[in-house]
Every structure is written in C-alpha cells, then in structure tokens.
N, C-alpha and C positions, 0 to 999 in steps of 0.2 A: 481339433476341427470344430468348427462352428456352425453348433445344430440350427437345421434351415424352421424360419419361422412358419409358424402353422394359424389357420384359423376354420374350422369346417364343422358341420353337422355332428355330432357323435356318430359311431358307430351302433352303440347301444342305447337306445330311447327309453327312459324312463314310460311307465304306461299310466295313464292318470287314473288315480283313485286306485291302488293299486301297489302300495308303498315295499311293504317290505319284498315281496315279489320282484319289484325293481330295484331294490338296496341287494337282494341276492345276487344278479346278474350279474349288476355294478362291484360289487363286492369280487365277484372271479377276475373280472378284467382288468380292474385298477387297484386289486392287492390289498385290499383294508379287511378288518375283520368283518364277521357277522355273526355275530357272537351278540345277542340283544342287546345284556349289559353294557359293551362297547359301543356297540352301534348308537345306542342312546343318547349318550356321550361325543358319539363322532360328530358336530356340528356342521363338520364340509360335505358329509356324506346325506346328512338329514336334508341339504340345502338341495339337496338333487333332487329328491321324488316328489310329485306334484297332488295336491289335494284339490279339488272342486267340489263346493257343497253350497246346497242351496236350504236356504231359511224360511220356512213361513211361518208368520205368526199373528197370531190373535188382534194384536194389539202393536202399534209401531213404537209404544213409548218407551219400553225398554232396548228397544234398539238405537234409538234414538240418542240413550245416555253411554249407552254402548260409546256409537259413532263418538261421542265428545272426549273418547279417553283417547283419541289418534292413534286407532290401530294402521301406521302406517305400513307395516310388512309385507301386509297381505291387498291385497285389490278386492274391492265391494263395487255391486254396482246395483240398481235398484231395478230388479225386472217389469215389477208393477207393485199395484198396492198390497203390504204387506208380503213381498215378497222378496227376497235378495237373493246374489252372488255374490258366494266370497271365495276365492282361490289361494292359495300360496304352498311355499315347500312344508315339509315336516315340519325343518325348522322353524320357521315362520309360523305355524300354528301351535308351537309349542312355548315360543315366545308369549305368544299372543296372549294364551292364557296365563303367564307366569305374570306377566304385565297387568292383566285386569281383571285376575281371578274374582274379583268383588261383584261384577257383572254378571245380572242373570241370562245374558247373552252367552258369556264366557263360561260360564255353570251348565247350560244346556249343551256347550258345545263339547267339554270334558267331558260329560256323560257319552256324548254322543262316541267321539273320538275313541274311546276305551271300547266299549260297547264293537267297534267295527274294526280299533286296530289299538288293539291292547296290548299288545308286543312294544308297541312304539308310543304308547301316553300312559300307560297304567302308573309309573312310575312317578306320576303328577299328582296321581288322587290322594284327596289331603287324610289324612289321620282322621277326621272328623266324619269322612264321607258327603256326598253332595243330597240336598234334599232339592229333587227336583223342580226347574219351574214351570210352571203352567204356560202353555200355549207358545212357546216357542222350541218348534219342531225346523229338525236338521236330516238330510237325505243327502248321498250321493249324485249329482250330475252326470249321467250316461255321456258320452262322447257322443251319441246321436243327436241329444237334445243340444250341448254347445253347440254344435255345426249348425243347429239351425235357430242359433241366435244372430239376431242383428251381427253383421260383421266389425262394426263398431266395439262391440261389447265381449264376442268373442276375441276381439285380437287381445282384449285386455287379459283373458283369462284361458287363454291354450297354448301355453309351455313347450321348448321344443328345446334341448340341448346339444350345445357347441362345447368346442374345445379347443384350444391355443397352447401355443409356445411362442412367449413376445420374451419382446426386452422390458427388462422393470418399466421402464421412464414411458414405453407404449402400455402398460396395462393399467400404470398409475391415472391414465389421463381418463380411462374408459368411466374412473368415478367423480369426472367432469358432468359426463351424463346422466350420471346418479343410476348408472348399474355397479354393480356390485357383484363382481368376479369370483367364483371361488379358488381359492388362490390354492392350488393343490402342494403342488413342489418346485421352490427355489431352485436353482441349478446354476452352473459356472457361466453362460451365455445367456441366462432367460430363467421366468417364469413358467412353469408350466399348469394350466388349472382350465377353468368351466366356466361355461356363461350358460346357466338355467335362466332363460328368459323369456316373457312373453311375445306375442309376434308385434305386439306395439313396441315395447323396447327395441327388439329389431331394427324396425321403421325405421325408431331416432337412429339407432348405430350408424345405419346405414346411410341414412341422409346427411348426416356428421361428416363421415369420412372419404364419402362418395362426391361430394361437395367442395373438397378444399386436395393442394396437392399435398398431401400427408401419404406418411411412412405403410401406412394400414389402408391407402385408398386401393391398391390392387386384389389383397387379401379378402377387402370388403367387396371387387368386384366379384371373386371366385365364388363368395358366400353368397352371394345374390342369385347368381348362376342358379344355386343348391335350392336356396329358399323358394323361386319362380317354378322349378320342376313338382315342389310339394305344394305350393301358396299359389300356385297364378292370381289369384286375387287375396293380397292387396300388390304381393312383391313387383307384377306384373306393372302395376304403376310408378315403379319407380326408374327411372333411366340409370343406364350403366355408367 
C-alpha cells in the first residue's frame, strides 16, 4: 500500500539558541543517536537546530573581508553600523568556520561557539588554539529581540521546521528554489525528510506551488492553513 504523501509543521520545534536541548528531543522522536561523538558527525541531525547570533564590533573591516569569502550557508544581515545578524543550523556554522577558519571573524566566532556549546564545536579547536581577536564580540539573539526586528529581516532569520513524505522527482524540484531538504529516509514509494527553513523560504515555497497546478499545490495549501495560525503576518498575505 502506498504511503499517503505528507507536508506539515513538525511536531517537535527545534528552540533557537538552544542546540543540543533540541538535538535531545529530536533524537527520541526520530531515532538517531545522541551520543556527542555521533551527533557531531550526524550532518542531517546538526542541520535541524537553529543558531542566532549577533556581532558587534569595533571596526567593520574585518568583517568586511569576512563577507568576501561567501559565507553563503548562513544568512547575514546588517542591523546598523557595526553591527550584524547572522543565523543558521549547527551544521551551517560548523561549515562556516571549517571554510574560513583564517578569518578573525571566524576565530571569534569558534571561541565564542565553544565557550556556549562546546558539546557541539569543541571538536574544531585547532591543536594550536585560537589567540583572540580584538573587538569583535558575539552574543546570543533572545527570541524577544528578533520579534522585534524589522519584519523584513526577521523573516530571514526565524526558523520554523516541516516535515514530508514526497515522491523523489517532487522533492528533487524543491532545489529548484534553492532549498535544501534534509533528506532523512529513502523508502519503496517516497522520500521521507525535513525542511529547516526560514519564513522567507517559505514565502518562495509557497508562492511556487500555490501559483501553478502542481502536484504539491494542495499540500502547500494545508501548510499555509498551519503557517497563517502561527504567522498572520507575512502568511496572511498570501492567497490560498
């Protein structure tokens, strides 16, 4: 018999800032270790919990040379002067520094990373250890503070996860829109996996498939349904 396709909110929400607390949860419901050394290692697992961290610092020029190594994983956005938002999963921050470890952006951010969730980066600090840089400081983003960012800036950087069972040839197309699925488990009729995604990703999903008569335009409406009870603004703008 051929399992019915699925597309909805998680049951269980990852809590932002807040990593391994949410890899345990996750870890009971969806059967993966948590076992550090594993978890380390679990890339689809790392891709689920959500980081927000804000930057200030001294001087824009080091971040600046930062920006030029295209840290594309993660979402930056520029609050004021000398000041940023950057978001993304574990994985995504773990990347990030493996990619531009030369970076005294990247150098403050390891420090910082270890320092508040060292179960899940410690494993990065090099042999040599990091000699700190000056004047670029990294903090935690309270969930009070996003909400009351520009709505613009928050849709880029507050996380909300879904979960599916498609058919290959429907979850293949979702990286048309340049989301990036975590692909959990293969099976005889479908895919079954995650969409960690921002609420601006959403937006596109949904104006995608909400838009054309496609196989996922129904599923997209049920999921809009979901999103409008949590989001009235932006979801609320968009027609069924």
């Amino acid at each position: 018999m051929k399992e019915k396709r699925e597309l909805q909110i998680a049951s269980i929400q990852p809590s932002l800032n807040a990593p391994l607390l949410s890899l345990k949860e996750l870890a009971k419901r969806w059967g993966f270790s948590a076992n550090l050394e594993e978890l380390r290692q679990n890339e689809k697992a790392l891709s689920l919990a959500p980081l927000a961290l804000l930057v200030d610092l001294d001087s824009e020029t080091p971040f600046y040379k930062f920006l030029e190594g295209q840290p594309c994983r993660v979402n930056i956005d520029k609050l004021e002067r000398k000041r940023y938002l950057i978001s993304g999963s574990v994985r995504a921050f773990r990347e990030l520094y493996l990619e531009l470890k030369e970076q005294k952006v990247s150098k403050a951010l390891l420090i910082f990373l270890c320092q508040h969730f060292a179960e899940l980066f410690e494993d990065l600090w090099p042999k040599h250890g990091i000699v700190p840089p000056v004047g670029i400081n990294f903090r935690m983003i309270t969930v009070g503070e996003l909400e009351e960012l520009a709505l613009p800036i928050r849709m880029r950087h507050q996380y909300l996860l879904s979960q599916f069972f498609l058919p290959l040839e429907e979850v293949l197309e979702l990286y048309e829109l340049e989301i990036r699925p975590v692909l959990w488990q293969k099976e005889t009729s479908g895919v079954r996996g995650f969409l960690p995604l921002t609420l601006i990703q959403y937006m596109a999903f949904l104006s995608h498939f909400l838009t054309q008569d496609h196989p996922l335009k129904e599923l997209s409406r049920v999921l809009l349904y979901e999103l409008r009870k949590r989001f009235p603004e932006p979801f609320g703008l968009l027609p069924d």
